[in-house]
C-alpha positions as CSV (number, residue, x, y, z in Angstrom):
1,X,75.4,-48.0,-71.6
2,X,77.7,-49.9,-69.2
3,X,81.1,-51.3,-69.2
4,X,81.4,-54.8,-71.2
5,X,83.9,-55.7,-68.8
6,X,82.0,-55.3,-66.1
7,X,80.4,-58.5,-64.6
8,X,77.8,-59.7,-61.6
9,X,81.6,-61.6,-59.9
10,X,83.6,-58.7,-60.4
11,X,84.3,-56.7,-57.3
12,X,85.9,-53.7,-58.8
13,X,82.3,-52.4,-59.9
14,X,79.8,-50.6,-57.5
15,X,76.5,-52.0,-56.9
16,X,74.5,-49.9,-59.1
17,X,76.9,-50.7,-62.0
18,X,76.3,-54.4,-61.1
19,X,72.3,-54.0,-60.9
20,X,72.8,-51.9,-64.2
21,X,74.5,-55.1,-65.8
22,X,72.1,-57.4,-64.3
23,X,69.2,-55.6,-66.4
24,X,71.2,-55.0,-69.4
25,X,71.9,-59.0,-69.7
26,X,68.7,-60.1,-68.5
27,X,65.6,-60.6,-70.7
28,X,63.2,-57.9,-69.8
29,X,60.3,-60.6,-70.0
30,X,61.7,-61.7,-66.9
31,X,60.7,-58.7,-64.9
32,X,58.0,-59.1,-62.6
33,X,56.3,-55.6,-61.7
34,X,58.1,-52.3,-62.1
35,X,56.9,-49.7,-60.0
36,X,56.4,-45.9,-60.0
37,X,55.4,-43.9,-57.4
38,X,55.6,-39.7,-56.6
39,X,53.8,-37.1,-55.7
40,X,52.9,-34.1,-57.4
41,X,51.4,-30.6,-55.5
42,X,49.7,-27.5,-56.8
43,X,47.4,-25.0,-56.3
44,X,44.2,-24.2,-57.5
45,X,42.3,-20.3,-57.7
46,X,38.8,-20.4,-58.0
47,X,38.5,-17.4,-60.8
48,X,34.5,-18.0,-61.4
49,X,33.0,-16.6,-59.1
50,X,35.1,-13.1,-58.0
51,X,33.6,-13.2,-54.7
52,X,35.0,-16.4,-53.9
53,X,38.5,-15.8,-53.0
54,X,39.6,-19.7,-52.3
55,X,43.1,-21.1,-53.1
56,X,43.4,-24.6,-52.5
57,X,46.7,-26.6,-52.1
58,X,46.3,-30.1,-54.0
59,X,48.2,-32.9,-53.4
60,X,48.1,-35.5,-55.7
61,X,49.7,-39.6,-55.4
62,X,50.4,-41.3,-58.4
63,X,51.3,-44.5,-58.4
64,X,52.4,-46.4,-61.8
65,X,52.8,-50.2,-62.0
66,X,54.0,-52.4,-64.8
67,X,52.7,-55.4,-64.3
68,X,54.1,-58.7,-65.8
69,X,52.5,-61.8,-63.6
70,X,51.9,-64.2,-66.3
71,X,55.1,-62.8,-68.6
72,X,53.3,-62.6,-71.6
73,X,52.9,-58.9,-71.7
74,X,53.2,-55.6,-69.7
75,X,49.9,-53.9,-68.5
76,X,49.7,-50.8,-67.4
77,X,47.9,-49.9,-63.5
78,X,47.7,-46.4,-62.5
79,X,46.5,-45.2,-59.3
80,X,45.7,-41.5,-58.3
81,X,44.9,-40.1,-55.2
82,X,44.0,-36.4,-54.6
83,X,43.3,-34.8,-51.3
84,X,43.2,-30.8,-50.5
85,X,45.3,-29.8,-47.8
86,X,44.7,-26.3,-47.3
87,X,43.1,-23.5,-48.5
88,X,42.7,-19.6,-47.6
89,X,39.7,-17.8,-47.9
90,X,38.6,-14.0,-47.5
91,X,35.2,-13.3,-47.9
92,X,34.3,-9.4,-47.0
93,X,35.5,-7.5,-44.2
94,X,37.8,-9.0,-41.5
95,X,36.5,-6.3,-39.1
96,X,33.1,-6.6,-39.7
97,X,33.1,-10.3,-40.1
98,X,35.3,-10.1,-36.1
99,X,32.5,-7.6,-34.7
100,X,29.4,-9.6,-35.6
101,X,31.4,-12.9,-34.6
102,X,32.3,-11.2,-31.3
103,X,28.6,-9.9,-30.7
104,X,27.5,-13.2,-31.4
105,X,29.6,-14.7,-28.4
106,X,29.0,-11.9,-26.3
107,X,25.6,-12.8,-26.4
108,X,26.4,-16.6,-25.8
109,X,28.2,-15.5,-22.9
110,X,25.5,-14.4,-21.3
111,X,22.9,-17.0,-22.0
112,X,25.6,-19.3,-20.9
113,X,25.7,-17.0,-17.4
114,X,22.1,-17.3,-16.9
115,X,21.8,-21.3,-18.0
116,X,24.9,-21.6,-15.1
117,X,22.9,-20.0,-12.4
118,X,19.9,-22.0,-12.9
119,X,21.6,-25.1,-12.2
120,X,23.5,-24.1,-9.1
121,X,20.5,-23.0,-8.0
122,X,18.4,-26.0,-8.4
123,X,21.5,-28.1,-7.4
124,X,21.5,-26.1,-3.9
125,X,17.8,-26.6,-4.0
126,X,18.4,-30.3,-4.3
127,X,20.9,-30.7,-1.7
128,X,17.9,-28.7,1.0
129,X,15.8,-31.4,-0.2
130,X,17.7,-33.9,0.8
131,X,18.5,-32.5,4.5
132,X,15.0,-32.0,5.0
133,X,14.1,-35.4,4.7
134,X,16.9,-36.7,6.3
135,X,16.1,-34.4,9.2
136,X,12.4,-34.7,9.7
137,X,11.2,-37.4,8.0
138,X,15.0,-40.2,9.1
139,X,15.3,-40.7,4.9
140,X,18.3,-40.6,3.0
141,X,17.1,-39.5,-0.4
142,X,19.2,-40.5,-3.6
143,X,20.1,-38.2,-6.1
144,X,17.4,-40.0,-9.1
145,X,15.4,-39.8,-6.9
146,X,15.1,-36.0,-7.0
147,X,16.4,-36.1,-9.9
148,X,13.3,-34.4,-11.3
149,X,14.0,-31.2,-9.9
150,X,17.0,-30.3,-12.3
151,X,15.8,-29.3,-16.1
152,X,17.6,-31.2,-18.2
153,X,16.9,-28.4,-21.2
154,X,19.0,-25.9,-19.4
155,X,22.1,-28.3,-19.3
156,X,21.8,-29.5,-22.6
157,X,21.4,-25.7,-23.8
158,X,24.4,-25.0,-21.9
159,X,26.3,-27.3,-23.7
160,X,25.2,-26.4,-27.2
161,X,26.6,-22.5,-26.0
162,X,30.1,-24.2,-25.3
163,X,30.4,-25.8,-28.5
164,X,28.9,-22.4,-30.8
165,X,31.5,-20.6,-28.4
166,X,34.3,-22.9,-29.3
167,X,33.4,-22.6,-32.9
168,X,33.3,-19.0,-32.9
169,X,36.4,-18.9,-31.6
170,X,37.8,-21.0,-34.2
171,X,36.0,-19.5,-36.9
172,X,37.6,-15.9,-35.7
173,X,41.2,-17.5,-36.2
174,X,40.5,-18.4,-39.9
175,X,39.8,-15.0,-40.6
176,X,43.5,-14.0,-40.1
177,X,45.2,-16.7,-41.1
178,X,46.5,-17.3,-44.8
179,X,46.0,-20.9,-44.6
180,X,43.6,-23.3,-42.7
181,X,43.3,-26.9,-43.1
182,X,40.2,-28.3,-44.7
183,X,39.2,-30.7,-41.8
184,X,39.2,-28.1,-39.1
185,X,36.8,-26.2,-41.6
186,X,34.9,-28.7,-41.9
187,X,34.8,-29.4,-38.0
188,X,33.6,-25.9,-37.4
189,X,30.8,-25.7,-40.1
190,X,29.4,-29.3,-38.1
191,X,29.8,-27.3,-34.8
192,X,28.0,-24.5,-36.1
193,X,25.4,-26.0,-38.1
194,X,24.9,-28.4,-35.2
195,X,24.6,-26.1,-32.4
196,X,22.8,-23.3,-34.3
197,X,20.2,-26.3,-35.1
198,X,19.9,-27.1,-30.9
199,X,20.1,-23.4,-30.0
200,X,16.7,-22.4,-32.3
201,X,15.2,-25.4,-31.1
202,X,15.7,-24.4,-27.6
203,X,13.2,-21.6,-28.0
204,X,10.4,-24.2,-28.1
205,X,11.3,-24.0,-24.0
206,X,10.8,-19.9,-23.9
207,X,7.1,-20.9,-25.8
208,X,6.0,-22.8,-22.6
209,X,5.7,-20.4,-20.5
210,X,3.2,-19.0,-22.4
211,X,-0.2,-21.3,-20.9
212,X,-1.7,-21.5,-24.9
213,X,1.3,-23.1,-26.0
214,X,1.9,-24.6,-22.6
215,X,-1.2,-27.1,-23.2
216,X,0.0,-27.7,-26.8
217,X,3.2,-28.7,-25.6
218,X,2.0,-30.7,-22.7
219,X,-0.4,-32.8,-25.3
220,X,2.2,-33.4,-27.7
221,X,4.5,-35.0,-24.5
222,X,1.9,-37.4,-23.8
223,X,1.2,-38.4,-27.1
224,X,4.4,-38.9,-28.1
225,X,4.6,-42.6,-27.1
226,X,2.0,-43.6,-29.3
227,X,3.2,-41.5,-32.1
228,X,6.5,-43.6,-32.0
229,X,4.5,-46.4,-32.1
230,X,2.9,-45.8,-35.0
231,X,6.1,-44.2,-36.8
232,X,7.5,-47.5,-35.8
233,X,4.9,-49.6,-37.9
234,X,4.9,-46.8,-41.0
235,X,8.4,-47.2,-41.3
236,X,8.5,-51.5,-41.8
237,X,6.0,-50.9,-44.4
238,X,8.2,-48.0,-45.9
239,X,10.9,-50.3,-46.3
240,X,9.3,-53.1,-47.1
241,X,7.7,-51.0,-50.3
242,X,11.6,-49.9,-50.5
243,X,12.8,-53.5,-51.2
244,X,9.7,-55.0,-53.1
245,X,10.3,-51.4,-55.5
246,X,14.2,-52.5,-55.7
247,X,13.6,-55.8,-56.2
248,X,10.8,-55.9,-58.8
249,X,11.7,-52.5,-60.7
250,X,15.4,-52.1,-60.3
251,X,16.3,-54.1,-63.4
252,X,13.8,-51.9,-65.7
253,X,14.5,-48.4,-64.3
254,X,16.9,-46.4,-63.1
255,X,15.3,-44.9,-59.9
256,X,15.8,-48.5,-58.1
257,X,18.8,-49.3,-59.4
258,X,19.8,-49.9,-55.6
259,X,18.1,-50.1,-51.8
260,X,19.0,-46.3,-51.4
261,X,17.9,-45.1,-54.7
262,X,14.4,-47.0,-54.1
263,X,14.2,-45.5,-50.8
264,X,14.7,-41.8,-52.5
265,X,12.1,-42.4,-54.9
266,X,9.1,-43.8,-53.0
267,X,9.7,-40.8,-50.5
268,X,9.4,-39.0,-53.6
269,X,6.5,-40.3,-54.5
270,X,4.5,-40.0,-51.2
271,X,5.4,-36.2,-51.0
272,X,4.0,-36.2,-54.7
273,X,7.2,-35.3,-56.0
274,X,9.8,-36.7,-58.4
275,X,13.4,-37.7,-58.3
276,X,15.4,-35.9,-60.9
């Protein structure tokens, strides 16, 4: 309650008595949009399964409007926002989980050693190249042009051993930390699953040197040309069987309901599989 007295002229009241006056003498079908906003924060244990030792710190924006634009009634808007901030997680032994990780770089380490010596090599080989032509033969050779003596493999698998070692690294801060923000886990399990992906794939180069697989490997680099080709022209009939099956049978089932759903369910369907 406020002060009859008290009016919008009067000097002698502060300004929130004067907006509190305002409000109590004004029609509240007058009122435009009132708005709530404020945050709320908790955390959350998972309890299910009692390996999984996860908290996670929730943070939550709630955001209440009373709207009023054609002052006939109030409607009510709410918006909520959640996002996790952090979280801490101890699965099994620190010192176990340290030793393997350290093992694992140790190892990466080394690889990365040998993958360093190769290209200094070939780049000093390259540079001999260069000053015997320019010596005996007067030519000044660019660098694409021998550009074919460095193996491209070894750099590239170099730089899939920087980013596993950064995300070891990372990954053997989280283990002694009580918190660690979700992004950054995130970021590492990319990194990992990323360069783990590369690094297994870089064994394909270790198979060449064996001359059986050397021919097979030699035969698929030639032919792989014409198998883009033809991937090319599967995959504008694939879609175009995507969008005629979204089109035609989206409106009577629920597998085409949209372009990525249709896509799903006609790969689906050439694997002889279904889309539950």
């Amino acid at each position: 309650t406020t002060n009859s007295s008290c009016s919008m002229g009067n000097c002698a009241c502060s300004v929130k008595d004067q907006i509190v006056c305002y409000i109590n003498a004004s029609n509240l079908n007058r009122i435009n949009k009132i708005l709530y906003k404020f945050k709320l924060s908790t955390y959350f244990r998972d309890h299910i399964v009692e390996k999984n030792k996860a908290t996670f710190h929730v943070n939550f924006d709630i955001e209440v409007a009373l709207v009023n634009d054609l002052y006939s009634s109030m409607t009510v808007d709410v918006d909520l926002t959640s996002s996790l901030q952090r979280y801490c997680a101890i699965r099994g032994n620190r010192i176990r989980n340290t030793a393997i990780d350290a093992a694992v770089m140790l190892l990466l380490i080394l690889s990365s050693l040998t993958y360093i010596t190769s290209v200094i090599r070939t780049y000093k080989l390259a540079k001999d190249v260069r000053l015997h032509f320019l010596a005996y033969y007067k030519k000044r050779l660019r660098w694409v042009e021998i550009n074919s003596l460095f193996n491209k493999w070894y750099i590239f698998m170099l730089l899939t051993n920087v980013v596993l070692l950064v995300a070891g690294i990372l990954k053997i801060t989280f283990e002694y930390k009580e918190t660690v923000s979700i992004p950054l886990v995130e970021a590492v399990r990319i990194m990992m699953g990323v360069g783990v992906f590369f690094l297994w794939c870089g064994l394909f180069g270790m198979l060449s040197y064996f001359e059986s697989l050397n021919v097979l490997f030699i035969t698929i680099q030639l032919a792989f040309p014409s198998v883009l080709r033809f991937t090319v022209c599967v995959l504008i009939l694939f879609i175009a069987f995507a969008l005629c099956g979204w089109l035609v049978l989206g409106p009577y089932h629920p597998k085409f309901d949209d372009f990525t759903l249709s896509i799903e369910s006609l790969y689906c369907i050439l694997n002889g599989d279904d889309l539950y």
